[in-house]
C-alpha positions in Angstrom: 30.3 104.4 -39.6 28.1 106.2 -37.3 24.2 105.9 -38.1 24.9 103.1 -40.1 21.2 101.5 -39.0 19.5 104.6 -39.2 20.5 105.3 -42.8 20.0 101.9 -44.1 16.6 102.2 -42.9 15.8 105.4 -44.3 17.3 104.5 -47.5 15.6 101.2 -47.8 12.5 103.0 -47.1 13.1 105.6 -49.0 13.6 103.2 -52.0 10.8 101.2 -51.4 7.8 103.9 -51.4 9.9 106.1 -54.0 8.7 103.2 -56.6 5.7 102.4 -54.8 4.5 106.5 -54.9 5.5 106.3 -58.4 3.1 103.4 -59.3 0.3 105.4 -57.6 0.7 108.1 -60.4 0.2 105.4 -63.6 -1.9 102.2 -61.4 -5.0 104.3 -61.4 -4.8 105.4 -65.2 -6.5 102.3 -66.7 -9.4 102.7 -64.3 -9.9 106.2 -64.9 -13.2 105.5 -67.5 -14.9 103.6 -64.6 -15.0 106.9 -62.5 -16.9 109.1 -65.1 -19.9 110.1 -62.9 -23.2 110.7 -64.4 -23.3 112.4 -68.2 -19.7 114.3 -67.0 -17.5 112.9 -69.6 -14.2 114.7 -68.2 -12.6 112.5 -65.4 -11.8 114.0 -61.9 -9.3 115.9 -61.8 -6.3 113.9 -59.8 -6.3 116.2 -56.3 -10.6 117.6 -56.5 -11.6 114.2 -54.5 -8.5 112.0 -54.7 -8.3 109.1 -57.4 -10.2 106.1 -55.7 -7.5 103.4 -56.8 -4.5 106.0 -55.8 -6.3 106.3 -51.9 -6.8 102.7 -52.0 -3.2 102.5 -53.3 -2.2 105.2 -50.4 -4.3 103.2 -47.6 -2.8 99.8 -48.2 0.6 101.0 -47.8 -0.4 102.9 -44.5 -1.8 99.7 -43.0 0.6 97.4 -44.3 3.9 99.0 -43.9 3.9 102.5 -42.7 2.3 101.4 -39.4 4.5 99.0 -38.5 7.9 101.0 -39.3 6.2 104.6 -38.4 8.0 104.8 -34.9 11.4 103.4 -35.8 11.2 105.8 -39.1 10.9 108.7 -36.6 13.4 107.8 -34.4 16.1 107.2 -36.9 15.7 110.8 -38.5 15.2 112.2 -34.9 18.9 110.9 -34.4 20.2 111.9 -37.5 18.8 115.0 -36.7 20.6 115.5 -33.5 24.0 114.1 -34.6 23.3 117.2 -37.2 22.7 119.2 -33.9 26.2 118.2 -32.7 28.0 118.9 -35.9 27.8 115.6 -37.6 27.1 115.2 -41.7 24.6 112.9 -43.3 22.6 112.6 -46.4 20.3 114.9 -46.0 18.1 113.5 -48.7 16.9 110.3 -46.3 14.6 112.9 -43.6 13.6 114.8 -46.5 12.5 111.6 -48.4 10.3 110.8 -44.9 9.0 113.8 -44.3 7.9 113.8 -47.9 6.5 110.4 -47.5 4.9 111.4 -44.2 3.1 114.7 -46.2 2.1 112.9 -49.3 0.3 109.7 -47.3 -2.8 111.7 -45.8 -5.8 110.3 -47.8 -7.9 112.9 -46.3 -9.8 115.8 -48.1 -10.2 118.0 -45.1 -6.8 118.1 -43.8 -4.0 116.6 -46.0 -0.9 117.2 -44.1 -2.6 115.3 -40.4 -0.4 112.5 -41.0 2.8 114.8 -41.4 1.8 117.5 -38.6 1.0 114.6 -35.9 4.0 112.5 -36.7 6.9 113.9 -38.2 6.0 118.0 -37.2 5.5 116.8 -33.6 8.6 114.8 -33.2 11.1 117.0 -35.1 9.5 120.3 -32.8 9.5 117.9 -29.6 13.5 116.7 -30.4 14.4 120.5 -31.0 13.3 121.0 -27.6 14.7 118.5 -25.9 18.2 118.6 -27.5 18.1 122.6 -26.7 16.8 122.2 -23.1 19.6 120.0 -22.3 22.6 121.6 -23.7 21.6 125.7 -22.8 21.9 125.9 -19.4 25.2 124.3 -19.1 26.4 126.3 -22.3 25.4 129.6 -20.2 26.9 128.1 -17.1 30.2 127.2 -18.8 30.7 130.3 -20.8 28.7 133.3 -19.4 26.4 135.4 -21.1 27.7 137.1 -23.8 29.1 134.0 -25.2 26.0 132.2 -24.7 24.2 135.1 -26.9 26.7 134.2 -29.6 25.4 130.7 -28.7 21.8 131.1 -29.2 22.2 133.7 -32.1 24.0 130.7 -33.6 21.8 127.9 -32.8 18.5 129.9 -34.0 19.8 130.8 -37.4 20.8 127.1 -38.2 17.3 126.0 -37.1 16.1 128.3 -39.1 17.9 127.2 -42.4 17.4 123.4 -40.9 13.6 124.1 -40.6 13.7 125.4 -44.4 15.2 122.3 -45.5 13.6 119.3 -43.1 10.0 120.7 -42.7 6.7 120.9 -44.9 6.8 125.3 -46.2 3.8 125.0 -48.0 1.4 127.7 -48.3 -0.8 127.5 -45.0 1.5 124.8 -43.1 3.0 127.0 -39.9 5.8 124.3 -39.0 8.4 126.4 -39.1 6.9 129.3 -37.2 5.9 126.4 -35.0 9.5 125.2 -34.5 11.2 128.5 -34.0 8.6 129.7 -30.9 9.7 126.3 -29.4 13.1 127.1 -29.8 13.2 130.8 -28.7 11.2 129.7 -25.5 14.1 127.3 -24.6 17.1 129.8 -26.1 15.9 132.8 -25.1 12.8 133.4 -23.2 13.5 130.4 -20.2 16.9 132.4 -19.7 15.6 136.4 -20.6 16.1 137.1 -17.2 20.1 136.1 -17.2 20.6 137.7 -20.4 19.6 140.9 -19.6 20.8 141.6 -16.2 24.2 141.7 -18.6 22.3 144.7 -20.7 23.9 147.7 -18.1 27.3 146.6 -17.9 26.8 146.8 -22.1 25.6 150.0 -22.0 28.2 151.5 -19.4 30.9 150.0 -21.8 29.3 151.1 -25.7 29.3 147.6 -26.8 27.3 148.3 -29.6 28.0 144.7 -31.0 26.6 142.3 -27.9 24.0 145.0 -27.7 23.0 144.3 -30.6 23.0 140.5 -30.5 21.1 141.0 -27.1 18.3 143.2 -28.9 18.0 140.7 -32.1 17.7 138.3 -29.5 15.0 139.7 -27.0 13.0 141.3 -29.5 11.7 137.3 -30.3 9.4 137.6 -27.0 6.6 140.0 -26.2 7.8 142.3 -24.0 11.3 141.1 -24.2 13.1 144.4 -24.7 11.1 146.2 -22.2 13.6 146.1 -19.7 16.4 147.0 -21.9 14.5 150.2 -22.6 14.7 150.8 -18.8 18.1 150.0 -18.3 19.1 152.4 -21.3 16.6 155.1 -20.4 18.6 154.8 -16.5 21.9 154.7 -17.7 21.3 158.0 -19.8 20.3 159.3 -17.0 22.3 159.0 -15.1 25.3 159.5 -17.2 24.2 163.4 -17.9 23.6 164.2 -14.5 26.7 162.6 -13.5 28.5 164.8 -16.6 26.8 167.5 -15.3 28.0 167.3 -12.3 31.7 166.8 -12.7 31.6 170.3 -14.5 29.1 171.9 -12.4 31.8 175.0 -11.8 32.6 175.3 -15.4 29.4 174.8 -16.9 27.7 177.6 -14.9 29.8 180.4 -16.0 30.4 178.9 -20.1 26.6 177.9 -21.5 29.2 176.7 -24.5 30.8 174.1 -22.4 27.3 173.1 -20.9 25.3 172.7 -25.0 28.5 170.9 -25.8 27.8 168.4 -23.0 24.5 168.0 -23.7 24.8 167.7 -27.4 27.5 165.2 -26.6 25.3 163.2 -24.7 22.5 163.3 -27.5 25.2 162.6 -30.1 26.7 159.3 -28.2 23.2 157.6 -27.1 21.8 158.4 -30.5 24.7 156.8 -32.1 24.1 153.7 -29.7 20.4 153.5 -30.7 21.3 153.8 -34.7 23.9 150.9 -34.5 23.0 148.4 -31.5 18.8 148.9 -31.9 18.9 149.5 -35.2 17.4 152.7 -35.1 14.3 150.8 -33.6 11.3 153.4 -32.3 11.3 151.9 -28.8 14.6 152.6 -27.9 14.4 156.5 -29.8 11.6 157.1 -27.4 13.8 155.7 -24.5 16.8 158.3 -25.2 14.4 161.0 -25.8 12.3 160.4 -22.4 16.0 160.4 -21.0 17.3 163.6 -22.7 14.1 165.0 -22.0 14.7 164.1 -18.0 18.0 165.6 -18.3 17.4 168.7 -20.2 14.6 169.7 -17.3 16.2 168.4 -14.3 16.5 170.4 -11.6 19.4 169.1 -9.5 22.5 170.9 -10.7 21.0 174.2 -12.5 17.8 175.6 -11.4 15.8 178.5 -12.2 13.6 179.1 -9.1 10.1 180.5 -10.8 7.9 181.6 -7.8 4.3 179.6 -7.7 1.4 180.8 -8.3 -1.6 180.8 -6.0 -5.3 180.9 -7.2 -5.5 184.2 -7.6 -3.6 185.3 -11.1 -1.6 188.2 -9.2 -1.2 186.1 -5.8 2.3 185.0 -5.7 3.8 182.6 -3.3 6.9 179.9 -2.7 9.2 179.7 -6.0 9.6 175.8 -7.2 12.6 174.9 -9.2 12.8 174.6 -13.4 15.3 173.7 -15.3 18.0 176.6 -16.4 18.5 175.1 -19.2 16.4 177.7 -21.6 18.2 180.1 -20.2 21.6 178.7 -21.1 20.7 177.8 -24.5 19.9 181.2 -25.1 22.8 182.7 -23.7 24.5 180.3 -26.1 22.9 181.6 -29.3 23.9 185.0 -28.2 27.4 183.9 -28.3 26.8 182.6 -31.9 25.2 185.5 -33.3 27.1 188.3 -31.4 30.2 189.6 -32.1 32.0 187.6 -29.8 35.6 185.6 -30.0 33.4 182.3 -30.4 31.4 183.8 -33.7 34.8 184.9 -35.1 36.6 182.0 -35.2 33.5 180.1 -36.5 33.1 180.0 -40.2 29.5 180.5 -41.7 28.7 176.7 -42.0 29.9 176.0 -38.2 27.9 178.7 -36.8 24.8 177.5 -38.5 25.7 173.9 -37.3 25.7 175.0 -33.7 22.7 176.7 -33.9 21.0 173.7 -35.3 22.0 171.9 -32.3 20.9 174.3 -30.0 17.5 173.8 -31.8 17.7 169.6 -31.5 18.1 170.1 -27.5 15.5 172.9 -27.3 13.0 170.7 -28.5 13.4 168.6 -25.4 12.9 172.0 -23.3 9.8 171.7 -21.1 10.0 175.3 -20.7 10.3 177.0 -23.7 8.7 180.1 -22.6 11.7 181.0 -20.7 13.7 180.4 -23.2 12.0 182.8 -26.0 12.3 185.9 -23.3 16.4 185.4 -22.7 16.5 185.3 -26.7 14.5 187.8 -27.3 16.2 189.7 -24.9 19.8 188.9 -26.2 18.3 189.7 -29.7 17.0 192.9 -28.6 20.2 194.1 -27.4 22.1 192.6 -30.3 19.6 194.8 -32.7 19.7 198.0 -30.4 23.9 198.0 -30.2 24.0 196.6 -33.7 26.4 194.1 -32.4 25.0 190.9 -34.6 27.7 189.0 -36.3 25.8 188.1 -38.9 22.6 189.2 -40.4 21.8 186.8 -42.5 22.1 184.2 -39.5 19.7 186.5 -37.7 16.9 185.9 -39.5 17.0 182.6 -40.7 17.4 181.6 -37.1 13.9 183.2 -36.6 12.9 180.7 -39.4 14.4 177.6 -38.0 12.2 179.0 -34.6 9.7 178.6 -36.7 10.3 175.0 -38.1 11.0 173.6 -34.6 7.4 174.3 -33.7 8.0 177.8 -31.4 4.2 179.8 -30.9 3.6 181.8 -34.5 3.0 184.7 -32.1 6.1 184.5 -30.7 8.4 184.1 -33.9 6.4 186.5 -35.6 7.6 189.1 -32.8 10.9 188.2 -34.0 10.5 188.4 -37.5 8.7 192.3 -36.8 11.7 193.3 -35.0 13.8 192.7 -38.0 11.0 194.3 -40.1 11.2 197.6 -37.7 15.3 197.7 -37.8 15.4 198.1 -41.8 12.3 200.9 -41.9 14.7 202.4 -38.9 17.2 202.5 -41.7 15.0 204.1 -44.5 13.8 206.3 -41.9 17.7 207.7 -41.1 18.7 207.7 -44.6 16.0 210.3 -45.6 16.1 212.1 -42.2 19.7 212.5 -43.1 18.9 214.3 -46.6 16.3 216.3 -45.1 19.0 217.7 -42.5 21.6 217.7 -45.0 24.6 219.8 -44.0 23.6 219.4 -39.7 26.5 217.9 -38.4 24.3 216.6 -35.7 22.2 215.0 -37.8 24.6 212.8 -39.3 25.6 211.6 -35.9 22.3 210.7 -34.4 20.8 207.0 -35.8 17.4 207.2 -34.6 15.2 203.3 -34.1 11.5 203.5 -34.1 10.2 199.8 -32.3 7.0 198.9 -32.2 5.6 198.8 -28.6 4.2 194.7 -28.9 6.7 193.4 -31.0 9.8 194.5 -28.5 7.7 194.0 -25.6 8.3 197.3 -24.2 7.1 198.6 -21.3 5.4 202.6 -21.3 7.1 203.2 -18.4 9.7 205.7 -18.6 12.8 206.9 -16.5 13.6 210.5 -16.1 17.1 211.2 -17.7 18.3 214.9 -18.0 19.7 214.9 -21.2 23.0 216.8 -22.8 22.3 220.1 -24.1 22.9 218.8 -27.5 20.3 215.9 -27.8 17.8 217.9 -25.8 17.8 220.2 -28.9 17.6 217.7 -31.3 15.2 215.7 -30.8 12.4 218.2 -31.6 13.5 217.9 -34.8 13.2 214.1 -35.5 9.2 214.1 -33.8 8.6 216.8 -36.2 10.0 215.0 -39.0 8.3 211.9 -37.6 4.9 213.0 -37.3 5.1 214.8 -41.0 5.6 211.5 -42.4 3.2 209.1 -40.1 0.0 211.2 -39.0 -1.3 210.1 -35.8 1.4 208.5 -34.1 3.7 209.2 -31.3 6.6 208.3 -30.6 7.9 207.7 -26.7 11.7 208.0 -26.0 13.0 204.9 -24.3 16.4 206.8 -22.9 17.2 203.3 -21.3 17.4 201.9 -24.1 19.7 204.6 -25.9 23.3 204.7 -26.6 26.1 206.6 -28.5 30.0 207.6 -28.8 31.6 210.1 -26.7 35.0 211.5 -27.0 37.3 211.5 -23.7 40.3 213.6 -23.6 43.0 214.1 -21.2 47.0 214.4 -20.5 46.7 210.5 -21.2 45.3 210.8 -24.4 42.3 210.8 -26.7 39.6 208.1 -27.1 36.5 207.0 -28.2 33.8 205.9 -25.6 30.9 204.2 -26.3 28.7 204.4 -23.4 24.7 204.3 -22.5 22.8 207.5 -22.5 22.8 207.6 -18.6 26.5 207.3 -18.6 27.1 209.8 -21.8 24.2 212.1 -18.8 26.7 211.3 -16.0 30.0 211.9 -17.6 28.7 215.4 -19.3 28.3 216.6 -15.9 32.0 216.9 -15.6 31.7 219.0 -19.5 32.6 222.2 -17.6 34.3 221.5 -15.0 36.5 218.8 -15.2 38.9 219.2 -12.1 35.9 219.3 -9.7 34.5 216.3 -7.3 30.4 216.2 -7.4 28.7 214.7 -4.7 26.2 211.9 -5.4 23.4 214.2 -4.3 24.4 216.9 -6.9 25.1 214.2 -9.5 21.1 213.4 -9.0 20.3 216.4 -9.2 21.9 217.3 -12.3 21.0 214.2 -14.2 17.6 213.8 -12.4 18.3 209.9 -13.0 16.2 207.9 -10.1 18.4 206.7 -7.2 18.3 202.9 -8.4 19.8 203.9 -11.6 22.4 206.7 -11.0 24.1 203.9 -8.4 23.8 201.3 -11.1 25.6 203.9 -13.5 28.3 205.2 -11.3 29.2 202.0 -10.4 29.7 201.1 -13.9 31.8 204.3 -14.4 34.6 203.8 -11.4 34.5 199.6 -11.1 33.7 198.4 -15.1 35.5 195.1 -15.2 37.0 195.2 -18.6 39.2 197.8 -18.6 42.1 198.6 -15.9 42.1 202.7 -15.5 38.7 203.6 -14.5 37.1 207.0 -15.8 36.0 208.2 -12.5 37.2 207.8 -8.8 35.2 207.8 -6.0 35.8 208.9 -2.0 35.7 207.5 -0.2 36.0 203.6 -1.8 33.1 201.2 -2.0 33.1 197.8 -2.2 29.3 198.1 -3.9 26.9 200.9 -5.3 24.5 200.5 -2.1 27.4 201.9 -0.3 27.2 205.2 -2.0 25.7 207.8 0.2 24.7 211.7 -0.7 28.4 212.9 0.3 30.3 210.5 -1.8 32.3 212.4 -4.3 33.0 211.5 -7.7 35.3 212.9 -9.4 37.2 212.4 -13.0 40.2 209.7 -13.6 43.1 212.5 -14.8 44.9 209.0 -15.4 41.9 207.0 -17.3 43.1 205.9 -20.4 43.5 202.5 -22.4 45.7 199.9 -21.7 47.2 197.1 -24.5 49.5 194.0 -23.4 50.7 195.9 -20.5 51.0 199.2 -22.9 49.4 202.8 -22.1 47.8 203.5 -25.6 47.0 207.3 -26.6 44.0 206.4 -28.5 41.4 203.6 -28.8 37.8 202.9 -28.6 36.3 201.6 -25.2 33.0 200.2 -24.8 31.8 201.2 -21.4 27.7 199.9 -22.1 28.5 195.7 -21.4 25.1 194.5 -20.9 23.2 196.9 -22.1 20.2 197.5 -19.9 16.8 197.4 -21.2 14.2 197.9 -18.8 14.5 200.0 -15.5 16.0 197.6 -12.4 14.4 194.8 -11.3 15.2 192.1 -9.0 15.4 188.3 -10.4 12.9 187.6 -8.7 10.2 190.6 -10.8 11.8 189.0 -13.9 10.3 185.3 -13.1 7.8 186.6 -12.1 6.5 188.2 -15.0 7.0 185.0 -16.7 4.6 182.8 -14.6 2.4 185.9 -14.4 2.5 185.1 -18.8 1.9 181.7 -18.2 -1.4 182.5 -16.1 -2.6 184.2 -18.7 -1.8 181.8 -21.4 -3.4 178.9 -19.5 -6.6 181.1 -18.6 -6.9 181.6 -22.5 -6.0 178.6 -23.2 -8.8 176.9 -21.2 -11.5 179.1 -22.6 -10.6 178.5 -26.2 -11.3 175.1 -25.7 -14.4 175.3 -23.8 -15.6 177.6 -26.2 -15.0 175.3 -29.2 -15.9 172.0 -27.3 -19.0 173.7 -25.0 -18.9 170.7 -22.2 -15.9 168.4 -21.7 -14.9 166.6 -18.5 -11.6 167.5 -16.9 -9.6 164.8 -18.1 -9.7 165.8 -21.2 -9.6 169.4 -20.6 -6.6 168.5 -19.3 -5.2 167.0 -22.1 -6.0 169.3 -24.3 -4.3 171.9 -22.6 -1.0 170.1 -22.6 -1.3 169.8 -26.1 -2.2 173.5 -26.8 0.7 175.0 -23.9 3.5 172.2 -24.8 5.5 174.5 -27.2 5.6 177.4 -24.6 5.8 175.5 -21.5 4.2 172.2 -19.3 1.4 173.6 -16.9 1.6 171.8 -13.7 -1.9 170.4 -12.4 -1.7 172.6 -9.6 -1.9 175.5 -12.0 -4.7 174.3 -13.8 -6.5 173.7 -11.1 -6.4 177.5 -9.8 -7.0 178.6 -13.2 -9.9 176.4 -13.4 -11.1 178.1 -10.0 -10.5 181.4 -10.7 -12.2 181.3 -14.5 -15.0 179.5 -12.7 -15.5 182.1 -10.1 -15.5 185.0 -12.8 -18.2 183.2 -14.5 -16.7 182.4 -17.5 -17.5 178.6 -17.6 -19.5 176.3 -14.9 -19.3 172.7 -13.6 -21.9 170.7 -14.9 -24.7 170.2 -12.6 -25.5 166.6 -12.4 -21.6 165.6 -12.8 -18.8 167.8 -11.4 -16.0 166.6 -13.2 -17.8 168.3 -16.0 -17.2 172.2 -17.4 -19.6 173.6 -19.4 -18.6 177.6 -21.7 -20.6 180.4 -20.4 -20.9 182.9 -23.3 
């Protein structure tokens, strides 16, 4: 039998200061009297001071026996140990019954377990050691990493129960925590740097399971999982740009296809956090530094914003932001319009969507972007009352509001709702004041509030049909009755209604803009004739930029095969129109079906619906970073105001914190802003320390 000497040794041992320990318990007793100390008639209690015959007891056996046998009691449990190690069984009981012996043999007050820490602790951490530094390497050279994980999983959790059972776990005795540092820095930490090198291949192939045995293994050293959090962040990365990329063509024209990828993305590293990291907070801020790096990057979709110079109205070189905002928005539109993507949705999908839209816009650096394209889709939804759902609307105003969007901002939103349904009240009683006009009962008449719809006093001349330029006399009249001291201003731009078109085709409904319903009446009287461009301005007095953007919507509108009017000669664009171009009705216009010539239908002619008079791009952006100007100026001198003096670090801060839901001011900005604000003398740098500001009042 294996062990054979080791055993009997231990046993006999064993045996021998089992009886002996015993005897130290009942020796003492008759001696007890002799130790009464001064008029104390109680005896010492057993473990106050010791018992002076039980130490004496204890002391003998230590210099008689334990001495001499000490080394070879050590060595035999050592190798019992390791057979353990290498999957033999023994009696457990015989390096319990020495450790046990080794614990209860101090004689000292001050530190009772010195004989068991320097003897038996030392030797059983040592042998642990030694055993492990011996058989890991070639284990990982044999099998590779991921089976050596398995390996040192393994190993640690039955050195963890071996620890339990072998080594002293009384209150204040740190053995075990002593042991399992020794062990990790031979398992784990003297090979970290093979193990995870293996972490990106994991990654790349979703194996959740060695991920996780990687994580439970390199979270046991400081910093251990520092470079896992790099390789993840990387790979994420890289992966969405690479997704990106691959449906670069697809994504640009479908903002669906392009939240679904990103939501995708989210949805599978989230899921690897949750199951290989456990959830852990490192590795959530990992993916969200990542998502966030995707979501704003710049190299496949970009929205060039022009830069801003010191001045607030100096403009400059555009730099690149992410188009992401933009997309998302168009997105939501999709949702809440009327579109083939919110009919086939039920109630709970929709609202599901538009959740995720809000999980990715919280990762949106440039939010501010993203609240004019909504409000703008929202403001045409609202206008052409083209929402698919009401209800949705508003709540999606709410959950605006629970993401953390600017009050001012969502409460914009909420007062446009507010000014649609008193437009509504306002129509029904209109309606029963003019009871019995025909026109009357046509007309559906909005009145917006100028800063909640953002809109701007600038007005385009239209020449109205005969019939509205008639009526609207009426409703100011009926307006200013009921609301004292206001005045309302016609936005024509933003205006729309329902013609009907009649030929040899047939009969139908148009829904058209009020520039188009200007254009087309035109032809009221004369509908055989061709009008020249020139006449055409004349008659509708539209400005140049917008007659050409409305003729070219009534002889080239996408949707629809038969155009309403023809032009001579043909143009490829509506810069090619010129003052002799003649327009002329379509005697052939009329809708068709699957191939099929209908007699009647309703065609909407308005498509985007145009809310402000043209502008390039280029104006648009720049009215945002002109916004942002002002914002950070504002910004900057509501802090100063409330601090007084601050240094520009943490001015700086500050100002992050303040602009973050809106957008990410670039240091370059703040700098100029800075400049300027000094320079108009509404704060100073401190004399004695530039980096200081100080508020001038």
């Amino acid at each position: 039998m294996k062990h054979r000497e080791e055993s009997a040794l231990l046993k006999a041992y064993i045996s021998e200061w089992t009886k002996y320990f015993t005897q130290c318990d009942y020796l003492p007793k008759p001696f007890q009297a002799m130790e009464i100390e001064g008029g104390n008639q109680k005896p010492k209690r057993k473990n106050q001071d010791g018992n002076r015959v039980q130490l004496l007891m204890l002391k003998s056996w230590n210099g008689s026996i334990f001495v001499a046998v000490r080394e070879k009691l050590l060595s035999a449990s050592m190798k019992l140990l390791y057979a353990e190690r290498n999957g033999e069984a023994f009696d457990s009981q015989l390096v319990i019954g020495v450790r046990q012996s080794f614990v209860n043999l101090s004689t000292e007050v001050s530190n009772k377990l010195r004989i068991y820490q320097e003897n038996f602790e030392s030797s059983y951490v040592e042998a642990a050691r030694d055993y492990y530094a011996s058989h890991a390497p070639a284990y990982l050279t044999e099998n590779g990493v991921q089976n050596y994980m398995k390996y040192a999983d393994q190993k640690l959790w039955e050195e963890d129960r071996r620890a339990t059972k072998y080594l002293e776990t009384r209150k204040g005795c740190n053995s075990k925590q002593l042991l399992m540092e020794t062990v990790v820095q031979v398992l784990v930490k003297d090979h970290a740097t093979t193990i995870v090198a293996e972490c990106p291949r994991l990654i790349a192939n979703n194996d959740v399971e060695k991920l996780n045995l990687m994580f439970s293994l390199m979270d046991r050293i400081p910093g251990g999982v520092d470079p896992m959090l790099r390789d993840l962040e990387t790979y994420i990365v890289q992966s969405g740009l690479d997704d990106m990329k691959a449906n670069a063509d697809i994504i640009t024209t479908d903002s669906e296809k392009y939240v679904e990828e990103l939501l995708a993305l989210f949805n599978r590293f989230t899921e690897m956090v949750v199951k290989a990291f456990g959830s852990d907070h490192r590795f959530m801020t990992s993916r969200d530094k990542a998502y966030k790096q995707v979501v704003n990057d710049t190299s496949v979709f970009r929205l060039d914003l022009p830069s801003n110079k010191a001045r607030p109205n100096a403009m400059m070189k555009t730099h690149p932001e992410s188009k992401c905002p933009e997309l998302l928005a168009n997105y939501c539109d999709m949702l809440l319009r009327k579109t083939p993507l919110s009919k086939k949705l039920t109630s709970e999908e929709t609202e599901a969507k538009l959740r995720d839209v809000l999980v990715v816009l919280k990762y949106v650096q440039n939010k501010d972007v993203f609240m004019r394209y909504h409000k703008t889709h929202l403001t045409r939804r609202l206008i052409l009352e083209t929402s698919a759902d009401s209800e949705k609307e508003e709540n999606m105003v709410e959950w605006l509001r629970d993401v953390g969007m600017p009050a001012e901002y969502v409460n914009k939103l909420a007062r446009m709702f507010q000014d649609i349904k008193v437009s509504q009240d306002l129509n029904t009683e209109f309606k029963e004041r003019q009871r019995g006009s025909s026109m009357a009962e046509m007309v559906n008449m909005k009145v917006l509030n100028a800063g909640a719809w953002s809109r701007s006093s600038e007005r385009v001349p239209v020449s109205l049909p005969m019939e509205l330029e008639d009526f609207i006399p009426g409703v100011e009249e009926f307006y200013r009755k009921k609301h004292n001291g206001r005045k309302l201003h016609w936005h024509h731009i933003m205006s729309n209604g329902v013609i009907v078109f009649q030929n040899q085709t047939g009969r139908y409904d148009l829904e058209v803009t009020t520039y188009q319903m200007a254009v087309l009446f035109t032809w009221n009287q004369r509908p055989e004739d061709s009008i020249s461009f020139e006449s055409l301005r004349l008659a509708t007095q539209l400005p140049d930029p917008e007659l050409r953007r409305t003729l070219w919507s009534l002889i080239a509108f996408p949707k629809i095969k038969r155009q309403v009017l023809l032009c001579q000669p043909p143009v490829t664009n509506p810069k090619e129109f010129i003052e002799g171009s003649l327009f002329s009705i379509n005697q052939e216009f009329g809708l068709v079906k699957g191939g099929k010539l209908q007699k009647r239908g309703k065609i909407n002619l308005i498509g985007r619906l145009q809310l402000t008079t043209e502008k390039t791009k280029e104006e648009d952006n720049e009215g945002i970073i002109a916004l942002r100007v002002l914002r950070t100026q504002e910004a900057i001198v509501k802090i100063l105001k409330m601090r007084k003096r601050m240094t520009n670090a943490a001015l700086q801060t500050e100002l992050v914190e303040i602009l973050k839901n809106m957008f990410i001011p670039p240091k370059k900005m703040i700098k100029e802003q800075i400049e300027w604000l000094i320079e108009h003398k509404y704060m100073k740098r401190d004399g004695s320390d530039r980096n200081k500001f100080i508020y001038l009042a």
